[in-house]
DRENDO-1510 file (C-alpha; in Angstrom, 1 decimal, always signed):
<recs>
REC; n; res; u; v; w
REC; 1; UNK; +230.1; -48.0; -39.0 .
REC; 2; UNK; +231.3; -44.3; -38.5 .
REC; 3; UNK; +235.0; -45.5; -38.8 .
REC; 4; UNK; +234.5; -46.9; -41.5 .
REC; 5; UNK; +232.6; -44.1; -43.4 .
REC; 6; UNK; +235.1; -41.3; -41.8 .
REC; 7; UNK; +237.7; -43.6; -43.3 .
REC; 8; UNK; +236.4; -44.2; -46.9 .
REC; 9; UNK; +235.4; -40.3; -47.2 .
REC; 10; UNK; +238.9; -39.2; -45.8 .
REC; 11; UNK; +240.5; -42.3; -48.9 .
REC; 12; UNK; +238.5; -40.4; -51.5 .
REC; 13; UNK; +239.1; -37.0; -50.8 .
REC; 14; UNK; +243.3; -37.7; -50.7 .
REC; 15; UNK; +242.3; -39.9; -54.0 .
REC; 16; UNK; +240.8; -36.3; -55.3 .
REC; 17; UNK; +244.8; -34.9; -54.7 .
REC; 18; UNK; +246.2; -37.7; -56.6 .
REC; 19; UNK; +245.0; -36.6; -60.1 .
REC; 20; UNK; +247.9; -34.5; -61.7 .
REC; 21; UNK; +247.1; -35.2; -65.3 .
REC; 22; UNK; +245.9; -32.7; -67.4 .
REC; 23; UNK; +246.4; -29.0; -68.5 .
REC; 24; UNK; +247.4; -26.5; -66.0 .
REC; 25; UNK; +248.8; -22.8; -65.5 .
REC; 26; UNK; +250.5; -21.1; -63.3 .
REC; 27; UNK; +251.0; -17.2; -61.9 .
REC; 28; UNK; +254.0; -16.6; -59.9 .
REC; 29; UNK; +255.6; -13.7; -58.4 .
REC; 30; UNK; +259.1; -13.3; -56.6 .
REC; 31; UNK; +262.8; -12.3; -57.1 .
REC; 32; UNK; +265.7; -12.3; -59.7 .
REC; 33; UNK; +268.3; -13.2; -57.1 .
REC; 34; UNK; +271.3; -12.8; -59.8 .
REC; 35; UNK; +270.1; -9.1; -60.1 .
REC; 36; UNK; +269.9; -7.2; -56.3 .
REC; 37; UNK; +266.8; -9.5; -55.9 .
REC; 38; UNK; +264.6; -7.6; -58.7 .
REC; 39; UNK; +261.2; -7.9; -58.7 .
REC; 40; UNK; +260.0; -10.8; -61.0 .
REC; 41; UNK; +256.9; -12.7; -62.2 .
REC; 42; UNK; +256.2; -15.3; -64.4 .
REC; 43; UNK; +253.1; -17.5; -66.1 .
REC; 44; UNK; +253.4; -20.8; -67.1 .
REC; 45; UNK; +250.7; -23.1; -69.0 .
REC; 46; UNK; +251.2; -26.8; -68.9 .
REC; 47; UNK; +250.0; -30.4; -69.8 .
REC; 48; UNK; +250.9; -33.4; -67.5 .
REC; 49; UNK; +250.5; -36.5; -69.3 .
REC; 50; UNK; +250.7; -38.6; -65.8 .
REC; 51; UNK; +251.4; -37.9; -62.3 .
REC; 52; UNK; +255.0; -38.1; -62.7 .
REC; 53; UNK; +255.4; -36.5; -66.5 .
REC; 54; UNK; +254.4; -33.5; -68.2 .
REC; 55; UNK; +255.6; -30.4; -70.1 .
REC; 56; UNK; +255.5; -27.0; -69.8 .
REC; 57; UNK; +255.8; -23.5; -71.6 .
REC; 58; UNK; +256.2; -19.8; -70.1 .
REC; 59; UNK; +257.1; -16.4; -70.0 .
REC; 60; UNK; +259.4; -14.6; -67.0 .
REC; 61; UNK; +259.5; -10.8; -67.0 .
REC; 62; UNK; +262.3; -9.2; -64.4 .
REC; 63; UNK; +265.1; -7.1; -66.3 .
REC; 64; UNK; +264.9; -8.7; -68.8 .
REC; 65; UNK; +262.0; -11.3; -70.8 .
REC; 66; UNK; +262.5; -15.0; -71.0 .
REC; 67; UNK; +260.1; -17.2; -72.9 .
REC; 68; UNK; +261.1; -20.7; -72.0 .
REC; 69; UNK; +259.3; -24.6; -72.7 .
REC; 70; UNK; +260.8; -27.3; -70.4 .
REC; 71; UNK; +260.0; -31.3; -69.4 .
REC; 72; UNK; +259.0; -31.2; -66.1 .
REC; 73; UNK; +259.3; -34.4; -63.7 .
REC; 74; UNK; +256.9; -34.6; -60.2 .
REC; 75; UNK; +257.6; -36.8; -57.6 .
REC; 76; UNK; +254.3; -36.7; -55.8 .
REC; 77; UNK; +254.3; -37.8; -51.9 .
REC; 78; UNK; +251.7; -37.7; -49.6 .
REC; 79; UNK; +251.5; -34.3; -48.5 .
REC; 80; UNK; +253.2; -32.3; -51.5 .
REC; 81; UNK; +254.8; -32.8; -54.6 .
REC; 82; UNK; +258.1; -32.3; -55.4 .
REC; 83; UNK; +258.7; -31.4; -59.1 .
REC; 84; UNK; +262.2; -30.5; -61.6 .
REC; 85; UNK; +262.2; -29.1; -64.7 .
REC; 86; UNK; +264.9; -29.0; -67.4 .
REC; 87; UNK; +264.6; -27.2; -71.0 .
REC; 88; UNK; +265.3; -24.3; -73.4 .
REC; 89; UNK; +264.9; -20.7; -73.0 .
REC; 90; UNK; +265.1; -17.5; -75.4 .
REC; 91; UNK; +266.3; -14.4; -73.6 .
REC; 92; UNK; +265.6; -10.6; -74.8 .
REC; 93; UNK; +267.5; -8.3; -73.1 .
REC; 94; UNK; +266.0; -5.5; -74.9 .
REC; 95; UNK; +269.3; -4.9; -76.7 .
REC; 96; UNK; +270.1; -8.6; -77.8 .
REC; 97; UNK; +268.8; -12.0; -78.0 .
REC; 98; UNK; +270.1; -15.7; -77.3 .
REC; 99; UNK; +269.3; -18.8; -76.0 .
REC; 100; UNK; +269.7; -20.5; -72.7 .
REC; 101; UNK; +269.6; -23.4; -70.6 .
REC; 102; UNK; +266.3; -23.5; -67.8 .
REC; 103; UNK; +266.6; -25.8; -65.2 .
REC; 104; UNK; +264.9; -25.8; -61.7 .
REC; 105; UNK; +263.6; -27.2; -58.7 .
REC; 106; UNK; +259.9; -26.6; -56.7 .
REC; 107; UNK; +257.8; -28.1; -54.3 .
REC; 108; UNK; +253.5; -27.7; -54.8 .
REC; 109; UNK; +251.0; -27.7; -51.6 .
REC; 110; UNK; +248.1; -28.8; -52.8 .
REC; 111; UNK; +245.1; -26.7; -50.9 .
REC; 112; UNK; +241.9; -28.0; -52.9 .
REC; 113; UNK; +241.6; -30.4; -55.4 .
REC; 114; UNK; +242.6; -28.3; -58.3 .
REC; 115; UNK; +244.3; -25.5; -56.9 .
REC; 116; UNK; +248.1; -25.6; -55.9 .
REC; 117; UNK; +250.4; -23.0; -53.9 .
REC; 118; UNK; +254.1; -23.4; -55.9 .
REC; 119; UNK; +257.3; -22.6; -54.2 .
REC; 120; UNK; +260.0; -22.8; -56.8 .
REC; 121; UNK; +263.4; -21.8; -57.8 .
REC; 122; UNK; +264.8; -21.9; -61.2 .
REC; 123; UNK; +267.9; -20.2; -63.5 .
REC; 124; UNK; +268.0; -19.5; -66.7 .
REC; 125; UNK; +271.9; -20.2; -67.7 .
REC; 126; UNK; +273.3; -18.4; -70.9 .
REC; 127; UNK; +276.3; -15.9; -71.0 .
REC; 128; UNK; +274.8; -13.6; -67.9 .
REC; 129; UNK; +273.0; -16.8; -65.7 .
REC; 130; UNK; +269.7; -15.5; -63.2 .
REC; 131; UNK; +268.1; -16.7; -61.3 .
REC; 132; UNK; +265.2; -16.8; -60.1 .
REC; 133; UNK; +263.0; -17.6; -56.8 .
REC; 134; UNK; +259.3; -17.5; -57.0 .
REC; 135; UNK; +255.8; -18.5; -55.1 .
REC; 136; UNK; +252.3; -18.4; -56.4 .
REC; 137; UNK; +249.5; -20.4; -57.8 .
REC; 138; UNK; +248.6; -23.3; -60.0 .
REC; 139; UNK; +245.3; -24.1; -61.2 .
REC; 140; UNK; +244.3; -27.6; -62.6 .
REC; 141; UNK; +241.5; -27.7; -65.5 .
</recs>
């Protein structure tokens, strides 16, 4: 009888993981690896219409600002999800604007039900491409 309880509470708890819809954001912090690996952070706010689907708008500050909205794609497997992303960015460079491609890569580690810890690495490609490799948190609401 205590396998079977051990085993239905252990089922529920991984079935707690396996929610992904909804609104999210994100706070990350890390490098511009196209610029001598420049401090850089970024803040995303998202809404994932399934597990697998969702989209996603944000800003990146380093040496120069990048507001960006993308389509991101999760591949969710048992112990993290693997996720891309593919959209449009506008870059200020404080002296001139333009727009750019964003497209990236990350893995998430869920560590509670609606917190995540994001490992991801993205560019920004336009006439001067970066680059950009960050960590932080997400947060589920």
């Amino acid at each position: 009888m205590r396998r079977i309880l051990l085993l239905a509470s252990l089922l529920c708890t991984l079935n707690a993981f396996a929610d992904n819809s909804g609104v999210y954001i994100n706070a990350n912090a890390g490098v511009n690896t196209a610029s001598n690996y420049q401090f850089a952070y970024n803040a995303n706010a998202g809404y994932m219409f399934n597990t697998y689907l969702g989209v996603e708008g944000g800003f990146t500050g380093s040496n120069s600002s990048y507001w960006d909205v993308a389509v991101k794609g999760v591949l969710p497997i048992p112990i993290v999800d693997i996720y891309g992303k593919l959209g449009m960015a506008y870059v200020n460079n404080y002296s001139s604007t333009s727009g750019g491609v964003l497209y990236g890569a990350g893995i998430a580690f869920p560590i509670l039900p609606y917190v995540r810890i994001n490992i991801e690495d993205y560019a920004i490609s336009n006439a001067n491409t970066q680059n950009f490799l960050m960590g932080g948190l997400q947060v589920k609401f």
